[in-house]
Structure formats: structure tokens, C-alpha cells
CHARMM-style PDB file with segment names, atoms N, HN, CA, C and O in Angstrom:
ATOM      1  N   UNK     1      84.749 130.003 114.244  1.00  0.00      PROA
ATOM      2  CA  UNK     1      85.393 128.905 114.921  1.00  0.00      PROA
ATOM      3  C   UNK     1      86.890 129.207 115.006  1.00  0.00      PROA
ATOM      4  O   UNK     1      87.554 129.461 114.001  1.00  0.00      PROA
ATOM      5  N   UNK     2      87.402 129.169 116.263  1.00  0.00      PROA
ATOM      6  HN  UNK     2      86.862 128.962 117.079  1.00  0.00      PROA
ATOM      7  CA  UNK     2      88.945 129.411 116.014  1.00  0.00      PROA
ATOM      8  C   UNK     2      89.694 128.431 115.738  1.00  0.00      PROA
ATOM      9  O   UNK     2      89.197 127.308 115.648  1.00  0.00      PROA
ATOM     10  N   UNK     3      90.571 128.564 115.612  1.00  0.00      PROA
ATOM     11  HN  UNK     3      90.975 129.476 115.685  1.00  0.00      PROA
ATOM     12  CA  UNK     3      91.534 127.496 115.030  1.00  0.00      PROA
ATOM     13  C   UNK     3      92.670 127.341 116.284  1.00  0.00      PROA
ATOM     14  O   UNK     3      93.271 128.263 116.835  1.00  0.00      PROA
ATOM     15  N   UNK     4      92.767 125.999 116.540  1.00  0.00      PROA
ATOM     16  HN  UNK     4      92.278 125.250 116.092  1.00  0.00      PROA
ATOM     17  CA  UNK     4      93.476 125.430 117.574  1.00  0.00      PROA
ATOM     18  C   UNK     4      94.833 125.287 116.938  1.00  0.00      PROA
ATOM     19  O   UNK     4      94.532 125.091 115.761  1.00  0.00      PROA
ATOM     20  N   UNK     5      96.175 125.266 117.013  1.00  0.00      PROA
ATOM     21  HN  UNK     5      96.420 125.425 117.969  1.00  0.00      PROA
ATOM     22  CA  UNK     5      97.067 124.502 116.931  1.00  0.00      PROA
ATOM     23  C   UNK     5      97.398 123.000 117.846  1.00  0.00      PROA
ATOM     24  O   UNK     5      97.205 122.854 119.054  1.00  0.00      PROA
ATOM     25  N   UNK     6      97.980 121.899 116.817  1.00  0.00      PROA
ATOM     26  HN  UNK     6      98.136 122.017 115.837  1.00  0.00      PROA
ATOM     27  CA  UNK     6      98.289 120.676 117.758  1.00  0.00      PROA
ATOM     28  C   UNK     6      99.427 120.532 117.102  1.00  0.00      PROA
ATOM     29  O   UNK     6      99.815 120.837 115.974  1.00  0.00      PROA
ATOM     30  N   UNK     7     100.032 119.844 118.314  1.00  0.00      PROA
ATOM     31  HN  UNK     7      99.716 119.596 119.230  1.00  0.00      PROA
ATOM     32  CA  UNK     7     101.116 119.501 118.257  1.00  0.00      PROA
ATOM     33  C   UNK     7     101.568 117.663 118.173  1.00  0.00      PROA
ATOM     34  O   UNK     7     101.153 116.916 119.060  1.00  0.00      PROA
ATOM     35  N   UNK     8     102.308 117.200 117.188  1.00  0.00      PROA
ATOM     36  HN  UNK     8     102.645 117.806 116.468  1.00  0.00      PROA
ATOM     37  CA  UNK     8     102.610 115.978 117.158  1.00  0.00      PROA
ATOM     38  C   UNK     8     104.053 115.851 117.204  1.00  0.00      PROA
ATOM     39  O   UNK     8     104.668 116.917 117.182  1.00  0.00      PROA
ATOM     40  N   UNK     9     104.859 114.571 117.275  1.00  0.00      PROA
ATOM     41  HN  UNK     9     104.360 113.705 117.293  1.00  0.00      PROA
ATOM     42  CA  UNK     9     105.835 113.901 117.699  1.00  0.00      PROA
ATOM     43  C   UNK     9     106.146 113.131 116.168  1.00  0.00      PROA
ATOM     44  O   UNK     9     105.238 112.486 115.644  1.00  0.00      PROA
ATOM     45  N   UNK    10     107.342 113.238 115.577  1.00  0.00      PROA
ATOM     46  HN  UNK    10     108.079 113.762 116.003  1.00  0.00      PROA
ATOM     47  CA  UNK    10     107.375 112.666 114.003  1.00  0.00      PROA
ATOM     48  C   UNK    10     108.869 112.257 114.631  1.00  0.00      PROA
ATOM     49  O   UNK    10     109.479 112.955 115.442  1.00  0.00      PROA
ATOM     50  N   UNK    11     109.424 110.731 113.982  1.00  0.00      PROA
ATOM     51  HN  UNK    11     108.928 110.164 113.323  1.00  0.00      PROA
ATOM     52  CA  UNK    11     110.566 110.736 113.573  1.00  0.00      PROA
ATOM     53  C   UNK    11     111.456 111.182 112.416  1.00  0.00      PROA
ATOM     54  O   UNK    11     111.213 110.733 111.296  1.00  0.00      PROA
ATOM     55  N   UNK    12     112.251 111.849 112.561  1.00  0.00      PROA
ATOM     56  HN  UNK    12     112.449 112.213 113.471  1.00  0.00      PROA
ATOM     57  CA  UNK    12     113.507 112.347 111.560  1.00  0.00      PROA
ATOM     58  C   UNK    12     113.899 111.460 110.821  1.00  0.00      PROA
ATOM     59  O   UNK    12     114.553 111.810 109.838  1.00  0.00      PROA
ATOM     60  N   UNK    13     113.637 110.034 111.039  1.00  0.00      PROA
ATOM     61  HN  UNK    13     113.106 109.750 111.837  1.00  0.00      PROA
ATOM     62  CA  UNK    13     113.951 109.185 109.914  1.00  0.00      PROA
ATOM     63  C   UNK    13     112.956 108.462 109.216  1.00  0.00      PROA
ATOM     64  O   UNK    13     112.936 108.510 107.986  1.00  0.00      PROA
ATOM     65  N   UNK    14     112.012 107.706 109.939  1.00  0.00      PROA
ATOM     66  HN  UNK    14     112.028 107.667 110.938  1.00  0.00      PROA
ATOM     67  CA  UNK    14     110.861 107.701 108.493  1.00  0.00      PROA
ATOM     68  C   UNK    14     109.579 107.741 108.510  1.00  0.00      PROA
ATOM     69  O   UNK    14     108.622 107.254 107.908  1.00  0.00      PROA
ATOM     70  N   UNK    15     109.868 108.648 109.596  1.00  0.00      PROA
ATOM     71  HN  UNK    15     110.646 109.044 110.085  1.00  0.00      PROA
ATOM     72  CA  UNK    15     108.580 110.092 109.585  1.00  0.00      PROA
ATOM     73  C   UNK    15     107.433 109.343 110.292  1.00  0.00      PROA
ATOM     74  O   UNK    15     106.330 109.736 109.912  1.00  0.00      PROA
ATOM     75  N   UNK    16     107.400 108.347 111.241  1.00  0.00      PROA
ATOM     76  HN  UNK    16     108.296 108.028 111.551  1.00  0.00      PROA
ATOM     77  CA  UNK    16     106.478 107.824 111.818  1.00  0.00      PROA
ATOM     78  C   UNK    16     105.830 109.034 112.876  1.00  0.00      PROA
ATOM     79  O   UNK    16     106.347 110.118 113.146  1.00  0.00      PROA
ATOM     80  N   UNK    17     104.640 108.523 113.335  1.00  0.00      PROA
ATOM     81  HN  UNK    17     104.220 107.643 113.116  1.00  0.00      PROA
ATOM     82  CA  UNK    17     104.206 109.609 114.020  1.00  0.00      PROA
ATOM     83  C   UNK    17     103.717 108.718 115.632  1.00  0.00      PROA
ATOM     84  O   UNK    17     102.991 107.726 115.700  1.00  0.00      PROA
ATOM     85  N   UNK    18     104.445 109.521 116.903  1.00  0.00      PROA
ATOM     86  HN  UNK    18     105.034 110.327 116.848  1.00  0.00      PROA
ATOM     87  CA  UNK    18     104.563 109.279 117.981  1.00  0.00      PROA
ATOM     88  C   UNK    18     102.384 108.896 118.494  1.00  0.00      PROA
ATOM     89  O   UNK    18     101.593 109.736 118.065  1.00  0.00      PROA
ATOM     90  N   UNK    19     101.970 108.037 119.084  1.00  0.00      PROA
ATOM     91  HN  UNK    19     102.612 107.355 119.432  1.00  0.00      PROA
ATOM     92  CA  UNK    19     100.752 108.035 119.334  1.00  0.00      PROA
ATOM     93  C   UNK    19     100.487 109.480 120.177  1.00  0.00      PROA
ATOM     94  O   UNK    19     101.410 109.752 120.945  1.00  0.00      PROA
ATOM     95  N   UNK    20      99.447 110.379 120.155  1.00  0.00      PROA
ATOM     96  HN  UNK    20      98.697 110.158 119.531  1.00  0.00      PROA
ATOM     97  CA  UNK    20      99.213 111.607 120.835  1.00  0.00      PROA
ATOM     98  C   UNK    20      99.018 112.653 119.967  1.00  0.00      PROA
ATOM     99  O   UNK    20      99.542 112.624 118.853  1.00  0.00      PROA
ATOM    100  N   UNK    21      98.286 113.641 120.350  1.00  0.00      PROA
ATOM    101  HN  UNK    21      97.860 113.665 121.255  1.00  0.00      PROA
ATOM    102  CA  UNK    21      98.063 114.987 119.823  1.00  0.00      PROA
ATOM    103  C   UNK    21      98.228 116.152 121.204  1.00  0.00      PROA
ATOM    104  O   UNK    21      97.650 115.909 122.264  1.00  0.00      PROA
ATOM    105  N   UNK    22      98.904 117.152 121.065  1.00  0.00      PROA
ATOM    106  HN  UNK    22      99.373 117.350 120.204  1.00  0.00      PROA
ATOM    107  CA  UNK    22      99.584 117.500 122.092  1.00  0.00      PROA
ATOM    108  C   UNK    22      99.056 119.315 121.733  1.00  0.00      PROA
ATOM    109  O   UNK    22      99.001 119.843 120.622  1.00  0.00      PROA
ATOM    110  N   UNK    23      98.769 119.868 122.919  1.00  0.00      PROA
ATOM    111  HN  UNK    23      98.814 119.439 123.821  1.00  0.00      PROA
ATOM    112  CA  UNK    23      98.216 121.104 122.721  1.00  0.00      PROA
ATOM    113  C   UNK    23      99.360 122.378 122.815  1.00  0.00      PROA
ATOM    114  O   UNK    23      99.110 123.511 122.404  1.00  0.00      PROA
ATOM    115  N   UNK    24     100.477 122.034 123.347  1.00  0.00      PROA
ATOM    116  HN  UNK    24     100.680 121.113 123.681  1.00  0.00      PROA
ATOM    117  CA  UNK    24     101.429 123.027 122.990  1.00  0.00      PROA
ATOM    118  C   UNK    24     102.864 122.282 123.163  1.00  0.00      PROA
ATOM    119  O   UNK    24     103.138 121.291 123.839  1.00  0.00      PROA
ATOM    120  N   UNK    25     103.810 123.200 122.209  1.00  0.00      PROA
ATOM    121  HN  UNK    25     103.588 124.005 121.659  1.00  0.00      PROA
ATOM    122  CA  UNK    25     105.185 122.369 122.102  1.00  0.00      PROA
ATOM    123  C   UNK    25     105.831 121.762 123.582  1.00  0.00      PROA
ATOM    124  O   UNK    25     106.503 120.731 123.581  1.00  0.00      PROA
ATOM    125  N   UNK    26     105.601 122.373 124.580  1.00  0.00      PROA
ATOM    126  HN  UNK    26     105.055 123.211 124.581  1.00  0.00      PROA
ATOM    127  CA  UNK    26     106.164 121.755 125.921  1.00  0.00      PROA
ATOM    128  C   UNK    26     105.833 120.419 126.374  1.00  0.00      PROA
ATOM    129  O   UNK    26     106.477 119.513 126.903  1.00  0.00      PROA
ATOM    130  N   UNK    27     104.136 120.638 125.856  1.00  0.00      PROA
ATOM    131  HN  UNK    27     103.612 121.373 125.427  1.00  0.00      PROA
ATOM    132  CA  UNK    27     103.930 118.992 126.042  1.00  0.00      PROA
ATOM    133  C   UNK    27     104.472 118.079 125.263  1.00  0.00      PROA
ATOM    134  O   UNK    27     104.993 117.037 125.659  1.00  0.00      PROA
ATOM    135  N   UNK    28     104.388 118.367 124.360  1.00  0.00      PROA
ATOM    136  HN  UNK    28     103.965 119.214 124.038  1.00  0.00      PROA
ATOM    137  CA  UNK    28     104.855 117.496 122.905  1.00  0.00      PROA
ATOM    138  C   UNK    28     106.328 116.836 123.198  1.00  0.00      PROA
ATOM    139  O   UNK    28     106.647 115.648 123.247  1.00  0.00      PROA
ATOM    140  N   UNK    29     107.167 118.104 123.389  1.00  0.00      PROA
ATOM    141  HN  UNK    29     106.908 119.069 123.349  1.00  0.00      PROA
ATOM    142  CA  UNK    29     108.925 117.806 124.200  1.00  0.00      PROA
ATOM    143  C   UNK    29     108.932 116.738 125.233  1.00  0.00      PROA
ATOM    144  O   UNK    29     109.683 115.782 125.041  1.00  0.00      PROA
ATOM    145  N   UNK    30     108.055 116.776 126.508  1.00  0.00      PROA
ATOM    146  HN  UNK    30     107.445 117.553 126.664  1.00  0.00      PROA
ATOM    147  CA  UNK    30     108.209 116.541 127.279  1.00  0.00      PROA
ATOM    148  C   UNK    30     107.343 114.924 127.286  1.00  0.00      PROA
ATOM    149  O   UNK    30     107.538 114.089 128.169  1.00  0.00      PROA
ATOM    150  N   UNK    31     106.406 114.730 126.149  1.00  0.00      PROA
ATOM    151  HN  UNK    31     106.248 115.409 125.432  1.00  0.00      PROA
ATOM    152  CA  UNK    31     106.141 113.271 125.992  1.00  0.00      PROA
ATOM    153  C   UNK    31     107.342 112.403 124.849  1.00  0.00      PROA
ATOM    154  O   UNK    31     107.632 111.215 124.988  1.00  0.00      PROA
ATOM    155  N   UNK    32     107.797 113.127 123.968  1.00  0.00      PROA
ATOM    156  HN  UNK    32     107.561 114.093 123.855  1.00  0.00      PROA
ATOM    157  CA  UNK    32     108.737 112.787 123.469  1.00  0.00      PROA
ATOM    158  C   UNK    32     110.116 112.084 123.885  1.00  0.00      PROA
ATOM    159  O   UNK    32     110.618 111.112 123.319  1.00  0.00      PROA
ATOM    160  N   UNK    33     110.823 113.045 125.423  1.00  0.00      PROA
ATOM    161  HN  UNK    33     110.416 113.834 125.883  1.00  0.00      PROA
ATOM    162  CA  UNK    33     111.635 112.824 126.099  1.00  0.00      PROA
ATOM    163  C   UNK    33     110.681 111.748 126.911  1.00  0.00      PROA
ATOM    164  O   UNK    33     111.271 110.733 126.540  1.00  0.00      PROA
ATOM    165  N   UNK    34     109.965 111.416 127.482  1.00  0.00      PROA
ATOM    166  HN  UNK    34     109.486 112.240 127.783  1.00  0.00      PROA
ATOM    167  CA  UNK    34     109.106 110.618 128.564  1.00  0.00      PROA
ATOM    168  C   UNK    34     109.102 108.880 128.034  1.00  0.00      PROA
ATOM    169  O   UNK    34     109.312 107.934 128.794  1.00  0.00      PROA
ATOM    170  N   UNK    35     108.823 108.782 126.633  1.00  0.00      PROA
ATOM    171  HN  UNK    35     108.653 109.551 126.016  1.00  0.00      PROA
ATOM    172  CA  UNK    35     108.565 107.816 125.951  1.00  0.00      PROA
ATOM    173  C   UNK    35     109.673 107.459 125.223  1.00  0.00      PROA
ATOM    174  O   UNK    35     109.508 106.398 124.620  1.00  0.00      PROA
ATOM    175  N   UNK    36     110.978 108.085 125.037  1.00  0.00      PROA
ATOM    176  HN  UNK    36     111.112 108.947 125.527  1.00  0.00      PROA
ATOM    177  CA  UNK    36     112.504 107.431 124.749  1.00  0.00      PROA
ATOM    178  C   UNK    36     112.551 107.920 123.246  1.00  0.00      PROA
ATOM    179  O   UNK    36     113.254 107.313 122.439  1.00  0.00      PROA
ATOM    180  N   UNK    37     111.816 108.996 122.879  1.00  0.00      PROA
ATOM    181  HN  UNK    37     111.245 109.490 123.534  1.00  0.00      PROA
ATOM    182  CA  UNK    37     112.102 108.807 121.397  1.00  0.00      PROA
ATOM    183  C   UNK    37     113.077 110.242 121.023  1.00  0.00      PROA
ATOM    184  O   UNK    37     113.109 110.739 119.897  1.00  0.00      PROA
ATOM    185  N   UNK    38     113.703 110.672 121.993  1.00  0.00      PROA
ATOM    186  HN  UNK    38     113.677 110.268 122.908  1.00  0.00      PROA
ATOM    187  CA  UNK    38     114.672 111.943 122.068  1.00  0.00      PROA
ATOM    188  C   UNK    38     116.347 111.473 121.720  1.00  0.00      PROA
ATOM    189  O   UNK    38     116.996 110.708 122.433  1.00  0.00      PROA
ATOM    190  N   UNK    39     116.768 112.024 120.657  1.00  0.00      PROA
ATOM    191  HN  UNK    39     116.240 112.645 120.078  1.00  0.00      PROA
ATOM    192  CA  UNK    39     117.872 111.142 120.241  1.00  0.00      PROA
ATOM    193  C   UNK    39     119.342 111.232 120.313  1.00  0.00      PROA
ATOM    194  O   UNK    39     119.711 111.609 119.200  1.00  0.00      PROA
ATOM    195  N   UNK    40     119.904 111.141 120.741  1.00  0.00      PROA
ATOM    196  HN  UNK    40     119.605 110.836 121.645  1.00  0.00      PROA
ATOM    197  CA  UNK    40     121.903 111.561 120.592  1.00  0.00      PROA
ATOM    198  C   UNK    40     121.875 112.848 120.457  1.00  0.00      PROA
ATOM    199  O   UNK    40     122.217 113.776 121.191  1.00  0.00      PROA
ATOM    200  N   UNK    41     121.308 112.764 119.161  1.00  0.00      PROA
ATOM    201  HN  UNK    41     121.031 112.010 118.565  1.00  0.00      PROA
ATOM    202  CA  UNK    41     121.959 113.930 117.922  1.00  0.00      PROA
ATOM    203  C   UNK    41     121.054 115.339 118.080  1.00  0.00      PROA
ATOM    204  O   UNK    41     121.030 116.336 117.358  1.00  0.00      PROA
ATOM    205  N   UNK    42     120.292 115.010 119.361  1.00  0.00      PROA
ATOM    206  HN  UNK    42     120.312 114.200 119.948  1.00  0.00      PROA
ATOM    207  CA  UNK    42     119.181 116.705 119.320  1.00  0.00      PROA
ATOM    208  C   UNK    42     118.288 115.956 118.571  1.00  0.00      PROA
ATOM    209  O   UNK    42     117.379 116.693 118.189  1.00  0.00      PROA
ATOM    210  N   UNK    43     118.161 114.914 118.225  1.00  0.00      PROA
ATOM    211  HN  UNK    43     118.900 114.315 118.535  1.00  0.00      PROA
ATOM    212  CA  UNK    43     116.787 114.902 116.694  1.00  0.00      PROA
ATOM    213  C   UNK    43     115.498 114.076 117.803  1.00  0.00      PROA
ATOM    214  O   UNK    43     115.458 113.933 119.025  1.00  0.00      PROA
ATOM    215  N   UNK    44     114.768 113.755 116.941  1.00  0.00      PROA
ATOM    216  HN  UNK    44     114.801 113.871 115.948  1.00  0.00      PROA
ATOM    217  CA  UNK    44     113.653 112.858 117.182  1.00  0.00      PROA
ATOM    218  C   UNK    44     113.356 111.369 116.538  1.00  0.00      PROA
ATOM    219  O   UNK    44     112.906 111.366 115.393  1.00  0.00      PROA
ATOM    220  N   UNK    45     113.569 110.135 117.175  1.00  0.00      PROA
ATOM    221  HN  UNK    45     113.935 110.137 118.106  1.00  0.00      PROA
ATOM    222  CA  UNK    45     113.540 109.408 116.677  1.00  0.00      PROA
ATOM    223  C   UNK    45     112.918 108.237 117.225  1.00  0.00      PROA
ATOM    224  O   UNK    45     113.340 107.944 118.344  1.00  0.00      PROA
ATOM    225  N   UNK    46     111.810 107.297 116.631  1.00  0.00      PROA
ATOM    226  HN  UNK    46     111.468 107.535 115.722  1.00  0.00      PROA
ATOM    227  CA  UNK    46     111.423 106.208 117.082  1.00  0.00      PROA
ATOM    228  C   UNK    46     112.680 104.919 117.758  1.00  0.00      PROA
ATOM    229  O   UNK    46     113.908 104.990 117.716  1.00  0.00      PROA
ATOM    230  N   UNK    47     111.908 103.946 118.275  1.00  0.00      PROA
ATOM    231  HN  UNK    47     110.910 103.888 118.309  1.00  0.00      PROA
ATOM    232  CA  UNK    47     112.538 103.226 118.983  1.00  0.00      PROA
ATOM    233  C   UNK    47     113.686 102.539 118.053  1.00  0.00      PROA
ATOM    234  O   UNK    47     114.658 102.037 118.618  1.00  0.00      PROA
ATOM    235  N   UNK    48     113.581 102.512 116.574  1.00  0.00      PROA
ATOM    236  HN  UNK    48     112.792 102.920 116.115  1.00  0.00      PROA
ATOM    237  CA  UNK    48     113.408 101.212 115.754  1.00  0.00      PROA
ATOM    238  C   UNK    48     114.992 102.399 115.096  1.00  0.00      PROA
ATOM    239  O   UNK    48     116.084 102.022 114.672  1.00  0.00      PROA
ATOM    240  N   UNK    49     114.554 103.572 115.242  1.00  0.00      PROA
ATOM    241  HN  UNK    49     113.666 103.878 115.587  1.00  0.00      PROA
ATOM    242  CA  UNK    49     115.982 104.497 114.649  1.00  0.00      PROA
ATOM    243  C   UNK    49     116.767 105.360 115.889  1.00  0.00      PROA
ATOM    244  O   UNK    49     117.374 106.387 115.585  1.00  0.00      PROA
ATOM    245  N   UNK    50     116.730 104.950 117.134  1.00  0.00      PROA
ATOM    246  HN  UNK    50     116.237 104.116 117.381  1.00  0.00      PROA
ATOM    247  CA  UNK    50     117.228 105.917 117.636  1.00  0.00      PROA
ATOM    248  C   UNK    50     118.464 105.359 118.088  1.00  0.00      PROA
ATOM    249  O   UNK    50     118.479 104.138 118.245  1.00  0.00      PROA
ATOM    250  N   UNK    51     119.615 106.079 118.353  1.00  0.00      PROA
ATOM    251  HN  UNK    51     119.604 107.070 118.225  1.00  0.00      PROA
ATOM    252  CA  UNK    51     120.721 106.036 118.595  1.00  0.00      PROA
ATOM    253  C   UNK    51     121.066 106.058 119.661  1.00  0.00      PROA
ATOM    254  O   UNK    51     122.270 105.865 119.832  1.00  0.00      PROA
ATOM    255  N   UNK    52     120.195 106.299 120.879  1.00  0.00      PROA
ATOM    256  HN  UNK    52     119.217 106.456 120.740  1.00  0.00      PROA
ATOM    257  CA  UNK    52     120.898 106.265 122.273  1.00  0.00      PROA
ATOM    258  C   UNK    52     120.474 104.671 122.675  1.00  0.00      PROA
ATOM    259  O   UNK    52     119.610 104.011 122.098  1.00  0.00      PROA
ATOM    260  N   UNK    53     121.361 104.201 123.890  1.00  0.00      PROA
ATOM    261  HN  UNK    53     122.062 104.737 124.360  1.00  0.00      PROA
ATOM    262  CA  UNK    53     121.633 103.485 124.046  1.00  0.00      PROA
ATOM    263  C   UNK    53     120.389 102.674 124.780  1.00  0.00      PROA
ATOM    264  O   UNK    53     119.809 103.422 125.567  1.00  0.00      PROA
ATOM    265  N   UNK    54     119.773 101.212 124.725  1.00  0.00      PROA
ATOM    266  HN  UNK    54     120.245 100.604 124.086  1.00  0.00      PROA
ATOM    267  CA  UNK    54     118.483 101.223 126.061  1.00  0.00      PROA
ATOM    268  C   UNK    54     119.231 101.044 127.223  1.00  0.00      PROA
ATOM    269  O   UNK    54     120.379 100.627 127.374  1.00  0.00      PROA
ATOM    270  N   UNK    55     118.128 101.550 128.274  1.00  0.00      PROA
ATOM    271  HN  UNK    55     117.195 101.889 128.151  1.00  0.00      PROA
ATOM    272  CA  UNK    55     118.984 101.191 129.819  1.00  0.00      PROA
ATOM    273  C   UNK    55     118.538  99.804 129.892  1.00  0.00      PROA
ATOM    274  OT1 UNK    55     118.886  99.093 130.835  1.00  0.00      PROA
TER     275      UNK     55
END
């Protein structure tokens, strides 16, 4: 059986995990940025810790 890698979405601050399982890092980036949880600082962060501003 081979072994798949997946990819998930974690916040940098208390480590929640984004809903999704993602089959390679591009997707993962690109639902991350899609769903607002991409942060100021380069990091990753839920709604509840992130630092950019809402529109």
C-alpha cells in the first residue's frame, strides 16, 4: 500500500486545524489564502488570531 501524503492548514497560534485535507502544498496555500486565514506576518492564522484587517 503506498503511502499518500496530506496536507492540512494549522494556526500558529492555537494550533486549530483549518476544515480540509489537501493533497499537495499548493492546494493547501491556496485554500488557506481563499478562506482569510493567511496572516500579516507570513504566518497562518484563524479568524479569531489573525492580524489582517476584515474588508
Amino acid at each position: 500500500m503506498p503511502i499518500t501524503p496530506t496536507y492540512h492548514v494549522q494556526c500558529d497560534v492555537c494550533f486549530a486545524y483549518m476544515d480540509g485535507d489537501y493533497e499537495d502544498r499548493d492546494d493547501a496555500e491556496t485554500a488557506r489564502k481563499s478562506i482569510g486565514w493567511d496572516d500579516l506576518n507570513g504566518g497562518t492564522a484563524c479568524p479569531e488570531h489573525n492580524t489582517r484587517p476584515s474588508a
